[in-house]
C-alpha positions as CSV (number, residue, x, y, z in Angstrom):
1,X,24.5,-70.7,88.0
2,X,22.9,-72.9,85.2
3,X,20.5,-74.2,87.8
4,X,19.7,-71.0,88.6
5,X,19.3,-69.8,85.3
6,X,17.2,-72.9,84.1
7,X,14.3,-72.3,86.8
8,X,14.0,-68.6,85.8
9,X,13.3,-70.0,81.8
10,X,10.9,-72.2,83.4
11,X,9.4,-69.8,85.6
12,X,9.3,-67.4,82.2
13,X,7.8,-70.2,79.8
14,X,5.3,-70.6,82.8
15,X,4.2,-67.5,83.1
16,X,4.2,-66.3,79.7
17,X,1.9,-70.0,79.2
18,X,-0.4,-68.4,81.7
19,X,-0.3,-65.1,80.3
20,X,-1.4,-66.7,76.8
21,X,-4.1,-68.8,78.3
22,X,-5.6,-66.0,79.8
23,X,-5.4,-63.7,76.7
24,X,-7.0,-66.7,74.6
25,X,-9.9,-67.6,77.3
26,X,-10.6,-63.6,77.1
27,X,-10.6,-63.7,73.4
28,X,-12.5,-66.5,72.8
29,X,-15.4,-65.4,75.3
30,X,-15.8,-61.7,73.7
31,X,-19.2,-61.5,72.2
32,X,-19.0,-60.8,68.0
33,X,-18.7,-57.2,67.2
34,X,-22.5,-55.4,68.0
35,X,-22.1,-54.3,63.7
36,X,-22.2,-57.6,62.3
37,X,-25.3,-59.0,61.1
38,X,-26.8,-62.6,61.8
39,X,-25.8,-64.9,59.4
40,X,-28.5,-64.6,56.6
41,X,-30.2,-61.7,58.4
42,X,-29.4,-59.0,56.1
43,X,-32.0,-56.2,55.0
44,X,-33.5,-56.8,51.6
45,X,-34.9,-53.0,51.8
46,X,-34.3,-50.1,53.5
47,X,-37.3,-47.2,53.2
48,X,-37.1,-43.7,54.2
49,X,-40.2,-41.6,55.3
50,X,-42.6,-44.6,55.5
51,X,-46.4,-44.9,56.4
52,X,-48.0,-48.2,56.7
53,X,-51.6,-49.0,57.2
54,X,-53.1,-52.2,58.1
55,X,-56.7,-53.2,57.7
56,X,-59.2,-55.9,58.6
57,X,-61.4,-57.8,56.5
58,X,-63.8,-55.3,56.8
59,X,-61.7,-52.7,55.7
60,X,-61.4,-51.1,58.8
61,X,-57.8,-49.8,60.0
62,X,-56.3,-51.6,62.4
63,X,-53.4,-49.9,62.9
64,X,-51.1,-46.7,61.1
65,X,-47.2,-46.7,61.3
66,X,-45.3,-43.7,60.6
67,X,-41.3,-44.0,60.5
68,X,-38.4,-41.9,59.1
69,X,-36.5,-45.0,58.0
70,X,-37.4,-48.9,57.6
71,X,-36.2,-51.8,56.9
72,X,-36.8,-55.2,55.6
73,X,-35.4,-58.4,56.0
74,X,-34.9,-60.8,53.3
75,X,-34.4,-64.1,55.9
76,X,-37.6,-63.4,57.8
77,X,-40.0,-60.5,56.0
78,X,-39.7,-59.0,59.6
79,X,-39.6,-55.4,59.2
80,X,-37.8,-52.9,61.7
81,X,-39.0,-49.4,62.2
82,X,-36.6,-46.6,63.7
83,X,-38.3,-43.8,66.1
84,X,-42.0,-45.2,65.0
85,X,-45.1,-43.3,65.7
86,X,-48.4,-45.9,65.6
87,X,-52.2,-44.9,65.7
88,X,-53.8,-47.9,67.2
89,X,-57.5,-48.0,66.4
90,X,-60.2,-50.2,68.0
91,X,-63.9,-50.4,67.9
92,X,-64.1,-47.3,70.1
93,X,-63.8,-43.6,69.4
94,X,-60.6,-42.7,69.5
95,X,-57.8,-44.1,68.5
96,X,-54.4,-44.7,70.7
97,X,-50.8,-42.9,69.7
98,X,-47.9,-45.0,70.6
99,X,-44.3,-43.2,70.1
100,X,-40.7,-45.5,70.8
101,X,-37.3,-45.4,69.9
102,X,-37.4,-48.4,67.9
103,X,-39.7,-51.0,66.3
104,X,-39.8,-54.4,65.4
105,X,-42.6,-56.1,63.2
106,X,-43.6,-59.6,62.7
107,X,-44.0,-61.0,58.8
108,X,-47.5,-61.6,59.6
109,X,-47.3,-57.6,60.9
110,X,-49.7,-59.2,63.4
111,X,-46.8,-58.8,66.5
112,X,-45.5,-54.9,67.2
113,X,-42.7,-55.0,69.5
114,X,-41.7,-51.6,70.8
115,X,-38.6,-51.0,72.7
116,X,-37.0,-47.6,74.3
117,X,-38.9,-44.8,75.5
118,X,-42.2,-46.5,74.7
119,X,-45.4,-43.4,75.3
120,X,-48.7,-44.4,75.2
121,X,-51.2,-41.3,74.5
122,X,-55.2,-41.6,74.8
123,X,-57.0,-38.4,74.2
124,X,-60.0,-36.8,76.5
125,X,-63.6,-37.6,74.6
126,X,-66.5,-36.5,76.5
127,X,-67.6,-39.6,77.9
128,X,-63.7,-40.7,79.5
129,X,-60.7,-38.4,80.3
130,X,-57.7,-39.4,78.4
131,X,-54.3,-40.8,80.0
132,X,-50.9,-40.6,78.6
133,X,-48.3,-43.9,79.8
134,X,-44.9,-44.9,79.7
135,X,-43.1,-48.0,79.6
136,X,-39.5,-49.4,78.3
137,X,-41.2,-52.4,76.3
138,X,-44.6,-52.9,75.0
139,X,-45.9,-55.6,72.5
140,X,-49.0,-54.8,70.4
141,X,-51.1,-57.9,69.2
142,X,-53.8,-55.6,66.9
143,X,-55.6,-58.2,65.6
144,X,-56.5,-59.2,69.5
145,X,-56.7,-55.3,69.9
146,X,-54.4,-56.0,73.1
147,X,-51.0,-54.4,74.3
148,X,-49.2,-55.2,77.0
149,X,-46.1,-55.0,79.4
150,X,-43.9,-57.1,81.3
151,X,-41.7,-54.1,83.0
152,X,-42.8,-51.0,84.9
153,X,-45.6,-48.7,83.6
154,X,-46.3,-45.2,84.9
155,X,-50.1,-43.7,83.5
156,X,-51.0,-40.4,84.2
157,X,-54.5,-38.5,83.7
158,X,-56.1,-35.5,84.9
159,X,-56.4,-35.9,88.8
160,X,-54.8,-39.6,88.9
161,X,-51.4,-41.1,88.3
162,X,-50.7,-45.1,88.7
163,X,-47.5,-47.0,88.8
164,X,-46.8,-51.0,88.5
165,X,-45.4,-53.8,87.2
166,X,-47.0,-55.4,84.3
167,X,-49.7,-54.0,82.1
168,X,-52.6,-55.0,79.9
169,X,-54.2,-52.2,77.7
170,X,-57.5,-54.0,75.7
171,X,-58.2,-51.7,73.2
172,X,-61.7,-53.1,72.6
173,X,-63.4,-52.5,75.6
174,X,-61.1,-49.4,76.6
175,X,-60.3,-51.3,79.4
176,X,-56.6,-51.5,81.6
177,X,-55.7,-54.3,84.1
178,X,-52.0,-53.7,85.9
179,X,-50.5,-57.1,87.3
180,X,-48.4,-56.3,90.0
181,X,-47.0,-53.5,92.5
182,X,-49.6,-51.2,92.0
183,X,-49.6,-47.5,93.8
184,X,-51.9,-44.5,92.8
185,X,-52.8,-41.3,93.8
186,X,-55.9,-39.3,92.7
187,X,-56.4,-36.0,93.4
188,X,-60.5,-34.7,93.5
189,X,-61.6,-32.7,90.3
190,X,-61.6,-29.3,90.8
191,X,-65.2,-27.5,90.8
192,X,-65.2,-24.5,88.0
């Protein structure tokens, strides 16, 4: 009976060994909880109802950001923007509205990185109908007056829509170049 008795211990100390193992290899993979800051990345500020404006050496704006709440950070100067609505302007006419769910800014301010729900809105002028695009990412560079895409983009206009992979918008020359995967469909202008 004792020999009986000793394998079951063994079996028990074996199993609950395993048991542990498993429980500490589990622990120690889980990711930090998503609420802890970096280490040293802490906001320095936090504003609410902000509007920035950058210019160029000319004086010219470059680019307007509107948020309900930003912040700063102390490590880095990089700013973060929640729900940010941007004006882009460029040597042309009009000027480019840009809407996300969230924002991040360079400490230069020279890099835009929009993420979530990105919307791209050109208005109609007389000389070139406006367009209205979406994407999940989209990284401004405004003094290169040039955003772009990696992921999918979807533009739509009056009588056209395009879809692809990949986009480069140069605000400059008004001009659009899609990398990859490209499908459109354009339906003829209605006579009035």
């Amino acid at each position: 009976m004792n020999g009986r008795r000793g394998r079951w211990v063994l079996f028990l100390v074996i199993a609950l060994g395993a048991a542990a193992s498993l429980w500490l290899s589990e622990f120690l993979r889980r990711p930090p909880p998503a609420d802890r800051q970096a280490e040293g990345h802490v906001p320095e500020s936090v504003l609410e109802g902000v509007r920035l404006v950058q210019y160029d050496l000319r004086g010219t704006v470059r680019y307007r950001l509107e948020s309900p709440r930003l912040v700063q950070f102390l490590d880095d100067r990089s700013i973060e923007a929640v729900t940010p609505r941007i004006e882009l302007h460029s040597d042309g006419p009009r000027p480019l509205r840009v809407h996300a769910h969230h924002a991040w800014m360079s400490p230069d301010r020279n890099r835009i990185e929009l993420r979530g729900g990105v919307s791209i809105r050109r208005m109609d002028i007389a000389e070139a109908p406006g367009f209205t695009a979406h994407a999940r990412r989209l990284v401004i560079l405004p003094h290169q007056q040039v955003a772009s895409t990696a992921g999918p983009v979807t533009i739509q206009g009056r009588g056209f829509r395009i879809e692809g992979v990949g986009a480069e918008l140069f605000l400059a020359q008004g001009r659009l170049r899609i990398h990859s995967r490209v499908r459109s469909r354009f339906q003829p202008a209605e006579a009035s």
